[in-house]
N, C-alpha and C positions, 0 to 999 in steps of 0.2 A: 427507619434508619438505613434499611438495605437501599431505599429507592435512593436514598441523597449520596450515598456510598457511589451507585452505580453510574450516577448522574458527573458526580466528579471524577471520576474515575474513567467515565466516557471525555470528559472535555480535555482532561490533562492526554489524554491517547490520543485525540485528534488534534490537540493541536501541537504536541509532539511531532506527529505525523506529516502536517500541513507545515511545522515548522524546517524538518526534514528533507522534505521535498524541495520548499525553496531554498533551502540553505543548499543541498545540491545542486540545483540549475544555479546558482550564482557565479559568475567570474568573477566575483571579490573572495570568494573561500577560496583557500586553496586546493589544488587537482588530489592532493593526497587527503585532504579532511572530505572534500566531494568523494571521494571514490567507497570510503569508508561507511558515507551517511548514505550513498544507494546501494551500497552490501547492506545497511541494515534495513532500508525501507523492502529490498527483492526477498532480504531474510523473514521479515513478517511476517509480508502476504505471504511469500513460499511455505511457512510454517501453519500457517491460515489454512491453508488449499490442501497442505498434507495432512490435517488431524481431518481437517471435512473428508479426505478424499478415503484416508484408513474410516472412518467408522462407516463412509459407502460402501468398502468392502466388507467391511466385518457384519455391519445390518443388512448386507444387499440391498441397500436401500434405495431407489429410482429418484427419490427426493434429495437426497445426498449429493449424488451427482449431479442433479440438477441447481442445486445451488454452488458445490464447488464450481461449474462450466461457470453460471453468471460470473461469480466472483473473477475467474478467471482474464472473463470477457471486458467485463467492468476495466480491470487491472491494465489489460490490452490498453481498452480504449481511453484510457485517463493517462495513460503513458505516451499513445500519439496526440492527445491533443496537448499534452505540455512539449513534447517535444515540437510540434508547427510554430505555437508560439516562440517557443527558442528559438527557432529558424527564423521566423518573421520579424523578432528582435533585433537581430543580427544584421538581419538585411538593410533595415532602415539607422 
């Protein structure tokens, strides 16, 4: 029962998330509903990055940090490839 729990409980998060996201880059939402739904997508990951990053301090653990940096990195680079595509939307 936990695995079907966690299975949907994964799908409704992502695609919250994924929902999120585009509903942000959208010029049909508006600038005040956009503004709102990327304070909550930087709120996540930032909340994401800071439980990973507190139990790297508290365990000193090298594996902690090593996956809070991916994350971080991850977060980075899925943030300039949506924004190119914004750019390249625009242009054409």
């Amino acid at each position: 029962m936990d695995i079907i729990l966690d299975i949907l409980i994964d799908i409704v998060f992502e695609l919250f998330l994924e929902g999120t996201i585009e509903a942000s880059l959208s010029r049909k939402v508006p600038l005040f509903l956009r503004i709102i739904l990327i304070t909550v997508i930087i709120g996540l990951y930032g909340g994401l990055l800071y439980v990973i990053i507190r139990i790297a301090i508290e365990q000193k653990s090298l594996v902690a940090w090593a996956i809070a940096l991916f994350i971080l990195v991850i977060c980075i680079l899925a943030f300039r490839k949506k924004w190119k595509e914004r750019v390249n939307q625009q242009k054409d």
